[in-house]
N, C-alpha and C positions, 0 to 999 in steps of 0.2 A: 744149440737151439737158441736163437735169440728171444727176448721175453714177449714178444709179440704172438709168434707163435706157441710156444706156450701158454699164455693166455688164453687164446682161441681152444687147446686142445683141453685145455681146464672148463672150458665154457661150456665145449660140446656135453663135456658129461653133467657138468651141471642143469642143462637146460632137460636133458634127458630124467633126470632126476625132478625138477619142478613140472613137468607134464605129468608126472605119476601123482601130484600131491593137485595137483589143480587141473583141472580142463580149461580149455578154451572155452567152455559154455558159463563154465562158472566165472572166470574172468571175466566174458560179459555181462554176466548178472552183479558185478559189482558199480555199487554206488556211484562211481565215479567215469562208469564208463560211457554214460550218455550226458555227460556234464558238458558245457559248450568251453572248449578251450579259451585261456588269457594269447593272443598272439604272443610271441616271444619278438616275432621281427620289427611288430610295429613296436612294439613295448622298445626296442635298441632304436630305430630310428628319431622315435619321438623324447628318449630321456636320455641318460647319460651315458649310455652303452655300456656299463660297464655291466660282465655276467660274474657275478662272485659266485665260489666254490665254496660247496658244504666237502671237506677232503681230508679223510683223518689218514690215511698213512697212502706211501705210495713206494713200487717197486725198488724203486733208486734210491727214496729218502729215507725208506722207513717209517716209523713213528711220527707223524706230522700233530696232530693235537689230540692227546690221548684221551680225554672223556670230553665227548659233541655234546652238546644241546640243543639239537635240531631245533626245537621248538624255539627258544631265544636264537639263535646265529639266523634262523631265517627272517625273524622277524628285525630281527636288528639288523641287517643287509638290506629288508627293504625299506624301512624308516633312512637307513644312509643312502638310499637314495639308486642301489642297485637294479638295474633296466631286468633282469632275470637272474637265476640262482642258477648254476648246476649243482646235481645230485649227485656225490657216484656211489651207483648201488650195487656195485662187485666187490663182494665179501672178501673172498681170498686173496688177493691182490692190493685193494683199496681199503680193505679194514668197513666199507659200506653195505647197505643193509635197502630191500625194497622199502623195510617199513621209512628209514630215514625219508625216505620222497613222499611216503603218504603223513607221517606226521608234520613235515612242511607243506603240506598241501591242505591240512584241516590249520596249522596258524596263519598263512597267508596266500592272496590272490595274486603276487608275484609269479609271473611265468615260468613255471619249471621245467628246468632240460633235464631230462636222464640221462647222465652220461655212464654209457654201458660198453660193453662189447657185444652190439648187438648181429647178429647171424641167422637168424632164424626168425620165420615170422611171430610166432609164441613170441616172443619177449618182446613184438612190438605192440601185441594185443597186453601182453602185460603192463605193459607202459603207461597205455591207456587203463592200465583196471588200479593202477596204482596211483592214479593222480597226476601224468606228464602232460606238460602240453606240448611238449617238443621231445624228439629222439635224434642220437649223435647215431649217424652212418659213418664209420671208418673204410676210406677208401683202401686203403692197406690192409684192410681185413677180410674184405670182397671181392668178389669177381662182378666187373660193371653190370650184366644181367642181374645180378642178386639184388645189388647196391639198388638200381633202380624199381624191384619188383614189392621192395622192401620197403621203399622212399612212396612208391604207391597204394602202397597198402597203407601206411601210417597215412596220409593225406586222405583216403579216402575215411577213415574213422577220426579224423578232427584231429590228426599231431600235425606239427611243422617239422622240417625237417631241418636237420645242419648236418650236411657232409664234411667231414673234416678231410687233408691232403696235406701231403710232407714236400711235392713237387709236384713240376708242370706235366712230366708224364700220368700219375696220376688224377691231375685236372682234364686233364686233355680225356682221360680213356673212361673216368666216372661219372662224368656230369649230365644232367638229362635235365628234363622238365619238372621232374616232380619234387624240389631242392628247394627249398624258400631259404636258407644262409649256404653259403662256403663259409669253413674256419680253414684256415692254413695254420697246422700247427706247429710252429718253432723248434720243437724238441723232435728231436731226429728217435723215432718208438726204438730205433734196432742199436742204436751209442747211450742214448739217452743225451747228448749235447744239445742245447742249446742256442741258437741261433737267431734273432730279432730281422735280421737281413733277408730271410725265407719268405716274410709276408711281404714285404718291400720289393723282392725280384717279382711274387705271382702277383699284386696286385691288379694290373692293368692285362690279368691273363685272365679275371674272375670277368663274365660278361655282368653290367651294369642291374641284369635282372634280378642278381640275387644279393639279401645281405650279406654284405664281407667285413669276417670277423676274423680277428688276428688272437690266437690261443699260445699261452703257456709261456715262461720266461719275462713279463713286464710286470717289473716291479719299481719302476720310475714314473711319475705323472708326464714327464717331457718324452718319455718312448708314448705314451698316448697320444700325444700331440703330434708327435713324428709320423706315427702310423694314421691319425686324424687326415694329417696333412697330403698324405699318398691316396686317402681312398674310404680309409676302414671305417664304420661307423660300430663293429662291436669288437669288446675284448675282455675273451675271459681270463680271470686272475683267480687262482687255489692260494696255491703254495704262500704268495707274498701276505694274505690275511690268515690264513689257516696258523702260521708258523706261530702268528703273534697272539698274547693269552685271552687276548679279546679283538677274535676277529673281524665285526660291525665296527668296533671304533677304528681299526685299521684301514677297513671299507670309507668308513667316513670322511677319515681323515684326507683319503688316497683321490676318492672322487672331489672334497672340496678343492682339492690343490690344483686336479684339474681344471675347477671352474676358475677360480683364479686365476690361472695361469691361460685359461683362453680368455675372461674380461680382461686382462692385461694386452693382449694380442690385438683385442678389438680395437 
């Protein structure tokens, strides 16, 4: 069983499990759920695209930064100038927590993505009762009818969507209308490898309507520029700030390099 599917069958009982402590009705009666969304897509076009990760452990790595500060790493992400934050709020796998998204969501008005395994419409109403303004659709996690009813439904309660894709077969078979980014993710879910060259082949397979954002494995300012130069205008980075003991100065440091390095280009 590769750890994808696993994940999902971990998921299914957990969601099963949060519909018994919560309703749908009480999700909506939370505070946050008739709040008017931050765009996430205009927030990458207009700033520096960079989407830093709130991301304490992960399948592969393990232990990635053992005690968060949600409260400081978000706010420190967006003082360095971070376009959106991702959350990941999968406990068993990620070490992440819902609350982690709603306590960045009461310290800053930075655009937040939940990055989940999401399945089910409940966790996209959740999403909204927690504070997202944006939710991750896994195209590898879906069947295209879900992927889009799912992508509909979060649009139609004020989330944005990002589908993410590992290849051109599943760009081709998941994409619809209701998508405001593509992420092509670099990291192969079922090796776990790593690959930069994956958003560079789909590029120019992503139709120009949606933001295109290159995910996972860029830990150089000049692979931003690379990936800038093909197309991309977002790119989310965990691991490269997360690892280090203060991951907003990492952020910091990561996005001025880049500005430099494109006023030098200029």
């Amino acid at each position: 069983m590769n750890i994808l599917t696993k994940i999902l069958h971990h998921k299914q009982l957990e969601i099963k499990h949060a519909k018994k402590q919560r309703t749908v009705r009480e999700l909506q009666n939370s505070p946050y759920f008739n709040r008017a969304g931050n765009s996430m897509k205009n927030s990458i076009q207009n700033g520096s695209g960079i989407i830093a990760e709130i991301k304490r452990k992960s399948p592969s790595k393990g232990i990635i930064h053992e005690n968060v500060n949600i409260e400081a790493i978000a706010k420190g992400y967006t003082q360095a100038g971070a376009s959106a934050i991702s959350v990941l709020t999968d406990t068993e796998f990620f070490g992440g927590q819902n609350d982690f998204l709603t306590t960045a969501r009461q310290a800053v008005s930075t655009p937040l993505l939940r990055k989940e395994f999401i399945i089910d419409e409940y966790q996209v109403v959740e999403a909204k009762a927690i504070g997202a303004d944006a939710i991750l659709l896994i195209a590898a996690a879906l069947e295209p009818s879900l992927l889009m009813a799912l992508a509909q439904l979060a649009q139609s309660i004020g989330l944005e969507v990002l589908m993410e894709v590992h290849n051109k077969a599943e760009l081709d078979s998941h994409l619809n209308p209701y998508l405001d980014m593509v992420g092509v993710n670099n990291r192969n879910l079922k090796t776990f490898e790593v690959n930069v060259e994956t958003s560079i082949d789909l590029v120019n397979e992503i139709p120009n309507d949606f933001v295109k954002i290159s995910e996972s494995g860029i830990s150089n300012p000049l692979t931003v520029q690379q990936l800038q130069k093909v197309g991309f205008q977002g790119f989310l980075i965990g691991e490269q700030f997360m690892k280090q003991s203060n991951p907003p100065e990492a952020c910091n440091r990561f996005i001025q390099q880049i500005q430099a390095k494109t006023s030098c280009t200029h």
